[in-house]
Structures are given as C-alpha cells and as structure tokens.
N, C-alpha and C positions, 0 to 999 in steps of 0.2 A: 359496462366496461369500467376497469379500476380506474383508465387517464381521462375518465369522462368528468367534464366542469363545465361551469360558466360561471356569470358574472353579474352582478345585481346593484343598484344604487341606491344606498340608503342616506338620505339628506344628504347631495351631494358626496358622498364616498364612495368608493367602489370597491365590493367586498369578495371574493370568490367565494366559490358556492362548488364544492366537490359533491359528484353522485347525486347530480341535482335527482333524478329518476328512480332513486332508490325508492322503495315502496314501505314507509312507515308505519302507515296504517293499512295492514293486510285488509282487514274486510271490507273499509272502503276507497281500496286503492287508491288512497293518497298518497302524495309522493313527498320527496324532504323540498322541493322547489314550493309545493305550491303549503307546504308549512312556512317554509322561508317568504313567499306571497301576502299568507296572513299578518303576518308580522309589519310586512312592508305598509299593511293598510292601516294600521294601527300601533304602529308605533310612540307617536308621542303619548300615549297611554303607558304603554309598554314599557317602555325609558321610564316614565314618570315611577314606578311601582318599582324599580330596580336601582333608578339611580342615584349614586355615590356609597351603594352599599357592596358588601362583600358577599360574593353570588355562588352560591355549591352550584357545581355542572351536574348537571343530571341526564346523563348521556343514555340516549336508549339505541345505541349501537345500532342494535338488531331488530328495532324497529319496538312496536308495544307490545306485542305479542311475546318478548321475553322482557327479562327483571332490566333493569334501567342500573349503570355502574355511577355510585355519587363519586365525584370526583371533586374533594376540597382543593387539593394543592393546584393551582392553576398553573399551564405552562404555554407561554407564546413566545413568539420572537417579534412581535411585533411593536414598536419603541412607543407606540401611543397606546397602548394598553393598559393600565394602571394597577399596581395589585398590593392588596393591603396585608398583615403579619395579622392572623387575627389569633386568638389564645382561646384551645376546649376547656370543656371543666376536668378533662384526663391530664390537665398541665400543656398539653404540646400544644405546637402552635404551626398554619400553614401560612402560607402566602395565596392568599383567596383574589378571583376578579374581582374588579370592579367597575361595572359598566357604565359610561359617560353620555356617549353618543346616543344615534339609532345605529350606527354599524356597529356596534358592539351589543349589542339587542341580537341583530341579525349574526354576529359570529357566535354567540351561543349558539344559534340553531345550528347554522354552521359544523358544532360541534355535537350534531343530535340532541340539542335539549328542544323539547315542544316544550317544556312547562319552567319556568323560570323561577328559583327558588331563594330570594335573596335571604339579608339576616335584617333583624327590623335598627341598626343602626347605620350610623352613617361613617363610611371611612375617616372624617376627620375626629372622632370621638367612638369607639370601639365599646367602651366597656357603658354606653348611659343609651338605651331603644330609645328613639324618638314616633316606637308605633307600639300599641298594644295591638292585638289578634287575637279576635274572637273566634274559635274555629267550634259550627254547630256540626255534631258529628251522632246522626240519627241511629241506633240499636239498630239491628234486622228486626223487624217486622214494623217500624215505624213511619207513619205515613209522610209526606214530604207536606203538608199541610199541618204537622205538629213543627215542621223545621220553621216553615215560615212562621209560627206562631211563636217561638220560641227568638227569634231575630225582631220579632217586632218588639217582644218586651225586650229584650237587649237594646237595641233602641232607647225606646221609653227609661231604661234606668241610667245610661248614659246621658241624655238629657237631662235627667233631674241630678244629675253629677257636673253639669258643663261641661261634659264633654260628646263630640260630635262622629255619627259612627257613621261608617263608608258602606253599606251592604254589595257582596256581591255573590254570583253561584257559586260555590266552588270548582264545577265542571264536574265536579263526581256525585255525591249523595246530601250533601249540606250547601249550609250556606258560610262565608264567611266574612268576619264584618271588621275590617282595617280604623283603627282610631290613631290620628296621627297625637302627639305629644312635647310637650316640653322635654329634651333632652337632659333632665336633672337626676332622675332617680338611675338603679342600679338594675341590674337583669331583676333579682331578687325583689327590690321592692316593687318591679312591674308587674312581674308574679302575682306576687301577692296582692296587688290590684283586682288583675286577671281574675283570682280567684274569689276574692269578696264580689267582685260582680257576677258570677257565674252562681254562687250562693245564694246573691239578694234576687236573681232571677229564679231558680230552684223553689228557694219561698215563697215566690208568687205564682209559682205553676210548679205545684207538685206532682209527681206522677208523669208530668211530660216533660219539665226538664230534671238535668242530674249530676251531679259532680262527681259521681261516684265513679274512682280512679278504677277498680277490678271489674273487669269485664262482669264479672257472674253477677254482682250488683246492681248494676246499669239497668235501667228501665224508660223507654221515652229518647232523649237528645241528648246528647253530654254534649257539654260546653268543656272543651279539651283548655284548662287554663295553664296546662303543661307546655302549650304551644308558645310560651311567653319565657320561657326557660333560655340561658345560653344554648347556642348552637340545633336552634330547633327552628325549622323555616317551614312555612306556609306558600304554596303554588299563587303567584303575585298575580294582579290583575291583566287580563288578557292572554293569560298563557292556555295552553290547551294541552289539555290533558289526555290521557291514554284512552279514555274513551270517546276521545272524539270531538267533544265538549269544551269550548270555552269557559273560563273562569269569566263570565261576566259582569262589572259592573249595571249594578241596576239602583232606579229612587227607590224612596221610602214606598213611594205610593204603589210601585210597580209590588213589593215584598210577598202583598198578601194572595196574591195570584200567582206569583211567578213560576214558572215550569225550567229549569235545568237543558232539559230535551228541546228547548226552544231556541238554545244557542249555539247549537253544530257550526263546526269551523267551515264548513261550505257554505254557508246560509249566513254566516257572518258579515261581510260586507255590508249586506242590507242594514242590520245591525247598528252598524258603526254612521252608515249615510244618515241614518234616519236621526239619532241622538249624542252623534260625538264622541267625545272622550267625557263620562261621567266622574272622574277623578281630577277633572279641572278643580282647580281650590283647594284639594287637600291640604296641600302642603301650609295654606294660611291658616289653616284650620285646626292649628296646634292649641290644644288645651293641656292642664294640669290633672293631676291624681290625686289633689290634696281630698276631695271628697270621697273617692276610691277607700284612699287607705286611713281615712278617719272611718269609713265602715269598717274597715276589717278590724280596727283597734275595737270596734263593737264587738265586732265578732269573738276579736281574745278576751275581752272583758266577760263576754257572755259563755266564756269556758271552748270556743271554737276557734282552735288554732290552727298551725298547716295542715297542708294536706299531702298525702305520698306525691314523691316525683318522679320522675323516669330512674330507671333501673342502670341507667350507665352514671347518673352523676353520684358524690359522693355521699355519704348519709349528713342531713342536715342537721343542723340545732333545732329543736320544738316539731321534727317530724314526725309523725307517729308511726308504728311498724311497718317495717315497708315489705308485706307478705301479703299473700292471698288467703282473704278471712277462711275459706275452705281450708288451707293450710293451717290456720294457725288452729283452727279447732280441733283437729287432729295433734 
C-alpha cells in the first residue's frame, strides 16, 4: 500500500521508513525494512565511510532488478540535513548530501540507496581527497584468486610508500582498498598517485595486473586509477550492493582467502558480532603521497606519462590520445 510506513531509531533519532515491504531484492525477497535493518546493525561503520563527505543518491527506485537513477542534486526539508555546493569537471555545480549522523545513513536507504556512494573529500575542503581508492576490477574470465593477489601487492607497495591501505570486498567482482590521506594535494595530483601505484604494481605482476584504460587491452585485474578522478565515487564500506553482497571490510590476513559470496546481507550480522567495525582507525591513519608522486616523476623521467581519462572530463595536458587503439589503427 502507497500510505504504508513505519518508523525506526537510529542512535536515538527517529527516522521514517515509507514502503518498509517493498521487495528490493526480487530473488531473495528482501525487502527495503530489513535493508534499512542492515544498516541499523552497522552503522557506525557506515557513517564512518560516508561522513562529512558529499554523497550521489543512488536510488534503485524499482528495486535491483532495473538501473538505479544517480541523483546528485539533493533535496530535503529536513533543517538538520546539511548539503554542500560541490563543482563537475562540466563547470556546473550541485548542492550534494552530506551525511553526519546514523539517521542520515538510514535516510539514504530511506531514499532506495542500498549502496552508498560518497566522494573521497570532506565537505569543509571540496577541491583537496583526503582518500585514495584502489578499485581491483578483474576482466571476464579472471579468477578471484588473481584479485586477491593483486590487493595483496597493492598492499605491499603502499607500505614501502607509508602509506596504509583499508581492504575490503567490493560486493560485486573485486576487491577495494581505501587509503586515507593528508588533505594537501589536488584531485589531479591524487590521480596521479593512483596511477604510478597501479604501474609499480603491473611491474611486479605482469600479465595479472594492468592499467590498460581500453577494454580490448585489458588482461588479468585492472586497478581502475580513474576512480581517483573529480566526481567519480566508489560503493563505501558496508554498503550492499545489487547483488546481494556486502561491500566488506576485511584484514590483511583475511585477503589471501577471502570469498566475496561469503558476506550476504542476510548472513551479515554474524559478520559484524564476530569482528566489529574493521575501519576503526582509519581516519588516524592519514598518510602522505610524497612517495607516490616521487614515483610517478620516475615514471615521466622514464618517458611514462599520463594515462587516458574518462571520456566525459576535458582533454588534459600530457594525456595521450584518448581513442581506442582499434580505432586509431584504422
């Protein structure tokens, strides 16, 4: 029924919850209450991956089984809700959430978001990430045992950089691995971070990792360093995704084993009882890029400069053709 509701309490607030019985997940008849449930269990995880930043709604209306509406411009009436002016790389600019609380967690869902997609800065400083984001993103026919091997040397080369990386599932096919940051550099020079580590990692596992922007090249795990670009968000910890699947934090030690299919949003509690919120600490765990982007200066010294970018931003300085080698050879 359309005037069908209730009501939920998140850290003391009280949030409404419309169409709590709507069925989200058709094939295993979840409904938006018991998404709204998940959240409730794990929330200060949830918050912690989302908050003070400027958050795209990712509204799956009509549950997962159709396309999900991004909705940048936020609109509430509600006076404690906070919403920040943030600027695309097309010039314009929206007025984005930004979630504070656990009730503001829980009104996304509210709003059909299962997966929560912030931007890696922080509302009081808009234009400087205070996260890089490693997103492993396996080819078709690549085993989920090159993903893991591919995150542990991400790892490893993080560490000999000083800096400290977050692994978690991504709930879909990869893994992804949050490095919090000094808020000093630019989208650009994160980037470029981004991408000299996804390089130094490709040189040490050839053939199973790959930078390689055009699909037709790709072979093994691309480390997506596009994901570190203005206006480009990564599904945060604890969100769940259209298949079902938490995005879970997991350790180091857990990497070399871990299974994806092991962290179903029904099965989650267990989950949560057994090891907490694994993203306690991040935030102290802010390092620098200075070894980052003294590699990449190797890398230009060594004749290896940018690399393509997404097809909506503007054509950069030092980019190289931004075509499909197929194309150009034609």
């Amino acid at each position: 029924m359309a005037s069908e509701e209730t009501h939920v309490e998140a850290d003391g607030v009280r949030v409404r919850i419309s169409s709590p019985s709507k069925i989200m997940f058709p094939e295993q008849g979840w409904t938006k209450l018991e998404v709204v449930e998940h959240f409730l269990v794990c929330w200060p995880g949830a918050l912690r991956g989302v908050a003070g930043r400027p958050t795209v709604l990712k509204r799956f209306n009509q549950g997962v089984d159709a396309d999900p509406v991004f909705q940048k411009r936020a609109r509430s009436s509600d006076p404690a809700h906070e919403m920040a002016t943030v600027r695309f790389p097309s010039g314009r600019s929206a007025d984005m959430f930004v979630p504070r609380r656990a009730a503001d967690v829980i009104w996304l869902v509210q709003q059909n978001c299962i997966d929560l997609n912030p931007w890696p800065v922080r509302a009081a400083d808009l234009d400087h990430p205070d996260e890089l984001r490693v997103d492993l993103d396996p080819t078709p026919g690549t085993e989920f045992a090159d993903v893991r091997r591919v995150a542990l040397e991400v790892g490893e080369v993080l560490a000999e950089h000083e800096l400290v990386g977050w692994p978690k599932t991504s709930g879909s096919r990869g893994i992804h691995v949050d490095v919090r940051i000094t808020p000093a550099w630019t989208f650009t020079a994160v980037r470029r971070a981004a991408l000299a580590l996804a390089r130094e990692v490709e040189r040490r596992l050839p053939r199973v990792a790959t930078t390689a922007w055009w699909k037709e090249e790709r072979e093994g795990v691309f480390l997506d360093y596009n994901q570190n670009a203005r206006d480009r968000t990564v599904a945060s910890a604890y969100s769940v995704r259209p298949t079902g699947l938490v995005s879970t934090p997991v350790t180091w030690e857990e990497v070399g084993d871990v299974d994806p299919h092991d962290f179903p949003m029904n099965r989650f509690p267990q989950r949560w009882a057994a090891v907490g919120d694994l993203t306690d600490g991040i935030d102290e765990a802010a390092g620098r890029l200075d070894g980052l982007l003294e590699l990449a200066r190797e890398d230009e010294a060594g004749g290896l400069g940018d690399a393509p970018w997404p097809p909506h931003f503007p054509k950069q300085d030092g980019e190289p053709t931004r075509a499909q080698p197929s194309r150009r050879r034609r």
